[in-house]
C-alpha positions in Angstrom: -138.4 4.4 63.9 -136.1 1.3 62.8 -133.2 2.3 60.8 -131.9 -0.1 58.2 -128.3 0.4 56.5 -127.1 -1.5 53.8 -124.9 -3.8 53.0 -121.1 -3.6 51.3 -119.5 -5.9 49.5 -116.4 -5.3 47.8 -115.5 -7.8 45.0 -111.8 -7.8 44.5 -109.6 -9.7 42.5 -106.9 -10.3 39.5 -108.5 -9.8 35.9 -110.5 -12.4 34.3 -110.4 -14.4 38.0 -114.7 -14.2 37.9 -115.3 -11.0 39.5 -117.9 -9.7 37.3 -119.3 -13.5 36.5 -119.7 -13.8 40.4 -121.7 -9.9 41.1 -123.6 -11.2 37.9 -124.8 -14.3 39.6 -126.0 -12.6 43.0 -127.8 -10.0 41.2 -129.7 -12.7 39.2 -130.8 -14.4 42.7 -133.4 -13.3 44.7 -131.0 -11.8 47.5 -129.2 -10.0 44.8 -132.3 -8.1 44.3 -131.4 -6.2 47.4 -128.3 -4.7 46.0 -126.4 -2.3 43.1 -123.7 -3.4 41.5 -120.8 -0.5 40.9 -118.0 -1.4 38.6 -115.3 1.7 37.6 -114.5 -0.1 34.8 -118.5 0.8 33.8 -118.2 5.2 34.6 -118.0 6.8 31.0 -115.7 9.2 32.3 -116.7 11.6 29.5 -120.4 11.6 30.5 -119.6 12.0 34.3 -120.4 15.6 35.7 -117.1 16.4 37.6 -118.5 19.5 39.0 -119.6 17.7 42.3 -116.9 15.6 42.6 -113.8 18.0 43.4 -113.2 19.2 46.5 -113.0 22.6 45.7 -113.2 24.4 42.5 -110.5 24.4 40.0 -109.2 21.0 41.5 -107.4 19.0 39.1 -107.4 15.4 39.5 -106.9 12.2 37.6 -109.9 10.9 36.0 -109.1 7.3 38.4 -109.8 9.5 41.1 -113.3 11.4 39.4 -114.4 7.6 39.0 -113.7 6.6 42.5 -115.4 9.5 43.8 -118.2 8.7 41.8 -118.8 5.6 42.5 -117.7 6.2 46.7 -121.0 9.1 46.3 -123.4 6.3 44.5 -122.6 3.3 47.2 -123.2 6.3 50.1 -126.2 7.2 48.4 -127.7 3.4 48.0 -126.3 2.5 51.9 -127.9 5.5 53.6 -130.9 4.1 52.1 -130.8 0.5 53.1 -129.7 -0.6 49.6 -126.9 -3.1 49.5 -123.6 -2.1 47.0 -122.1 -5.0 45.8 -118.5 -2.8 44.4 -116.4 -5.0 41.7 -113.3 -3.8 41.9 -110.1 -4.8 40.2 -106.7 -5.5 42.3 -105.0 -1.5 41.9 -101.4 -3.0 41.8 -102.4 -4.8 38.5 -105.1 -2.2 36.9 -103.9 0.8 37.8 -105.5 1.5 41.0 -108.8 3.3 41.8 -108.2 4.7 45.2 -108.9 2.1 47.1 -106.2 1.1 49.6 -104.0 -1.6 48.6 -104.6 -5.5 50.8 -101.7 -6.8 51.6 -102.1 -10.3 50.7 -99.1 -12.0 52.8 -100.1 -13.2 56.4 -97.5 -12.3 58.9 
């Protein structure tokens, strides 16, 4: 039996750089068919079910970090089954951060 994983792409940038207009346009091709497109600025934190998303019960943690681990659960969901995650993310020094590690954007 073949196993097929899919693919990640992580769309990251300043605001109002084209981000969103870029996912936008590979959804609307035929390859883009392929892929979901997660964006945190999308989660309606109030309608998100938390319950799953701590680590253990009780666990208090910024809603940033409820969204992240959302969206981390949806793109493992979609991957494990061969469905490519296109993530459209905003730079975290500028927006706040959503758990994603910081690029340094300097080459030494």
């Amino acid at each position: 039996m073949e196993s097929h994983l899919g693919l990640l792409l992580i769309v990251r940038g300043l605001p109002g750089c084209g981000k969103s207009t870029l996912v936008r346009n590979i959804l609307a091709s035929p390859f883009g068919q392929r892929f979901i497109s997660l964006d945190p600025d999308a989660v309606n934190v109030a309608e998100l079910d938390a319950s799953p998303l701590l680590n253990f019960e009780g666990e208090s943690v910024p809603k940033a970090t409820l969204v992240y681990r959302f969206l981390l659960q949806e793109a493992r969901d979609a991957l494990s089954r061969g469905v490519g995650v296109l993530w459209d993310q905003p730079h975290g020094e500028v927006c706040g951060g959503y758990g994603l590690p910081e690029v340094s954007w300097r080459y030494p």
